[in-house]
C-alpha positions in Angstrom: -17.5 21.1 17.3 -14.6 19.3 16.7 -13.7 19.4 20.4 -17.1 17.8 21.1 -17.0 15.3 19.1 -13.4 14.3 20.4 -15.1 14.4 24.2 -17.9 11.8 23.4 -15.2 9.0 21.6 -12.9 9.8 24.8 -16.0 9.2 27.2 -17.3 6.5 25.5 -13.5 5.0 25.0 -13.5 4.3 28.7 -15.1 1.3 27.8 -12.0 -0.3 26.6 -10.7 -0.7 30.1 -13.5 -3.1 31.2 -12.0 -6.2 30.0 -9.4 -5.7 32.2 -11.3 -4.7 35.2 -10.0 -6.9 38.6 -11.8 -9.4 39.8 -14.6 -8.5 42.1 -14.0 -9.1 45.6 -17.2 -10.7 46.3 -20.0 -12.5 45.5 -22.5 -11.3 43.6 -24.4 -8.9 41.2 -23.9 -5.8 43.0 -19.5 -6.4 43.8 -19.3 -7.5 39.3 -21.1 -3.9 38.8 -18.5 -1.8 40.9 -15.5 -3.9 39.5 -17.1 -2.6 35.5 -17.6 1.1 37.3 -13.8 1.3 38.4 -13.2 0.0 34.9 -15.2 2.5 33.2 -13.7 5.3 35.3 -9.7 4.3 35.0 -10.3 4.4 31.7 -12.4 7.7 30.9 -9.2 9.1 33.1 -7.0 7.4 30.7 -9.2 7.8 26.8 -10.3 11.5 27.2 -7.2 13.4 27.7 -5.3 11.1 25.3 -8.4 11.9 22.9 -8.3 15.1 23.2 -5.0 15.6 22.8 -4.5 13.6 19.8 -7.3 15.4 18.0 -6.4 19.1 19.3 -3.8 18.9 15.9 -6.9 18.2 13.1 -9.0 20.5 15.4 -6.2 23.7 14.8 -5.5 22.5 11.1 -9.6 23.1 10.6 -9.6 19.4 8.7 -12.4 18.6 11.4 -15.5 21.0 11.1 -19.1 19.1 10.3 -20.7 18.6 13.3 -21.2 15.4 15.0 -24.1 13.6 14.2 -27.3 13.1 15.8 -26.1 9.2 16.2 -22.8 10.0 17.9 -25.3 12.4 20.8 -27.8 9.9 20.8 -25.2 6.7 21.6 -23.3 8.8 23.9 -26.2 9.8 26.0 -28.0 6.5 26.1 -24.2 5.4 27.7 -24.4 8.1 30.3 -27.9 7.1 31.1 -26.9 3.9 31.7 -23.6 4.5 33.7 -25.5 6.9 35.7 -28.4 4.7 36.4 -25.5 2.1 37.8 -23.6 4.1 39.6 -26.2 5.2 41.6 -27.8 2.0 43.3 -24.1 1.4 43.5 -23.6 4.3 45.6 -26.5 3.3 48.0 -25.1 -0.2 48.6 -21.8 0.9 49.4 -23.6 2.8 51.7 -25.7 1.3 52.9 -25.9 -0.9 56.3 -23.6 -3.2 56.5 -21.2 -1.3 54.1 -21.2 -3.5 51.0 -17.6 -3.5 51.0 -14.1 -3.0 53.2 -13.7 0.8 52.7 -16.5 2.4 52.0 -15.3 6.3 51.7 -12.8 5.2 49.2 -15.8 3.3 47.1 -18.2 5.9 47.3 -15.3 8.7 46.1 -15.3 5.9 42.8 -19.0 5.4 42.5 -19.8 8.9 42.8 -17.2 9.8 40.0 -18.3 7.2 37.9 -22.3 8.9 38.5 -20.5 12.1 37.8 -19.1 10.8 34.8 -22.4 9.7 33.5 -24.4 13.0 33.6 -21.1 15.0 32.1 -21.7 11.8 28.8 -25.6 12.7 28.9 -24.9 16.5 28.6 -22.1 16.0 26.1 -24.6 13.3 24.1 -27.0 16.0 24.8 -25.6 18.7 23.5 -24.6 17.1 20.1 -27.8 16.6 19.8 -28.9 20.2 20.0 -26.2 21.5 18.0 -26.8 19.2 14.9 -30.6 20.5 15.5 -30.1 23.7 15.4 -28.8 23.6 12.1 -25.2 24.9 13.2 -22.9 24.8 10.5 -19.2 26.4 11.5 -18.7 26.7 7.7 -21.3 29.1 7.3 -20.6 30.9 10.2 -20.2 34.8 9.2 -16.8 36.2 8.6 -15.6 39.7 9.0 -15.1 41.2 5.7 -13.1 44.4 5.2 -13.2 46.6 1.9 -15.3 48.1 -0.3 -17.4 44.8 -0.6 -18.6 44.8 3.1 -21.5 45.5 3.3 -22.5 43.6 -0.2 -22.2 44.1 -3.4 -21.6 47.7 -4.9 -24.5 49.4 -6.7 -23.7 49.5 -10.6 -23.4 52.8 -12.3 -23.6 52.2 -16.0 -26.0 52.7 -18.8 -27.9 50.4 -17.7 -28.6 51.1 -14.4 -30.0 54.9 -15.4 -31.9 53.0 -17.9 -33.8 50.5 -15.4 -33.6 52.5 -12.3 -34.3 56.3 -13.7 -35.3 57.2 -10.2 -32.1 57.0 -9.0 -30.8 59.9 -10.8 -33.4 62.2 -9.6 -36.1 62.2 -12.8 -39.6 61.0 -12.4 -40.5 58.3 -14.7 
C-alpha cells in the first residue's frame, strides 16, 4: 500500500517541473498546452523513481502501512483525467494538417507519453480508491501461526468444563 501511495505523490510530483517548462515556440493556446505537457512528463520521469526510491526504506522498515486515503485516489485521478483529456486534443493537433509544429514524430512520442501517463494516474487514483473501499487493512491481514495455538484457543479441561459441558465426557445430562 505503501508503494501506492509513494506512486501517486511521484505522479502527481511531476507538477513541480512546470514552472520551468521552456517557452512555447509559438503562438497560441494549443503550443502553451504542449510546453505544460513536456513539463509534466520530464518531471513524472524525474519525481517517481526518486519517490519511490526514497520511500522503498519506510516501506521495508513497515513504519508505512494505513492505506492511502480516499482523498489522495480521488486528487490523483481527477489529475490523470485532466492530463489525459490534454494530451489528447494535443495529439490530434500535432497531427493534424498542417502539423502544428516542426517535428511532429518527435511531439506525438511526448504527447502520447504524457496521455499515457494520465490513464496510468487515473488507474493508480483509481485503485486507491478501491482498496480504501474495500476495507483492506494490511494490519489485519492473517498471519501464519505455528504451535499448539493454531487453530485457536485450546479447549479447557478442568472442573469446570465437566461441570458446564457434561456431554463432553460421554454422560447424558
Amino acid at each position: 500500500m505503501a508503494m501506492l501511495r509513494l506512486l501517486a505523490i511521484g505522479l502527481l510530483s511531476g507538477v513541480i517541473a512546470v514552472p520551468f517548462c521552456s517557452v512555447p515556440r509559438g503562438d497560441g493556446f494549443e503550443h502553451a498546452r504542449f510546453a505544460v505537457l513536456t513539463a509534466l512528463v520530464i518531471g513524472q520521469f524525474l519525481t517517481v523513481p526518486v519517490g519511490l526510491a526514497v520511500g522503498f526504506v519506510p516501506t521495508v522498515m513497515g513504519s508505512w502501512t494505513r492505506p492511502p486515503g480516499y482523498v489522495l485516489g480521488a486528487i490523483t485521478a481527477a489529475f490523470g483525467a485532466i492530463v489525459a483529456t490534454q494530451a489528447w486534443p494535443t495529439m490530434s493537433w500535432i497531427d493534424g494538417r498542417p502539423s502544428g509544429l516542426g517535428d511532429p514524430d518527435g511531439e506525438s512520442v511526448i504527447a502520447f507519453l504524457a496521455f499515457a501517463s494520465g490513464a496510468v494516474t487515473i488507474l493508480v487514483g483509481l485503485s486507491i480508491v478501491l482498496v480504501r473501499w474495500s476495507g483492506y487493512d494490511p494490519q489485519a491481514a492473517p498471519m501464519r501461526q505455528r504451535g499448539p495455538r493454531r487453530y485457536g484457543r485450546k479447549r479447557r479441561s478442568g472442573r469446570m468444563s465437566r461441570r458446564l459441558l457434561p456431554h463432553a465426557e460421554g454422560r447424558s445430562p
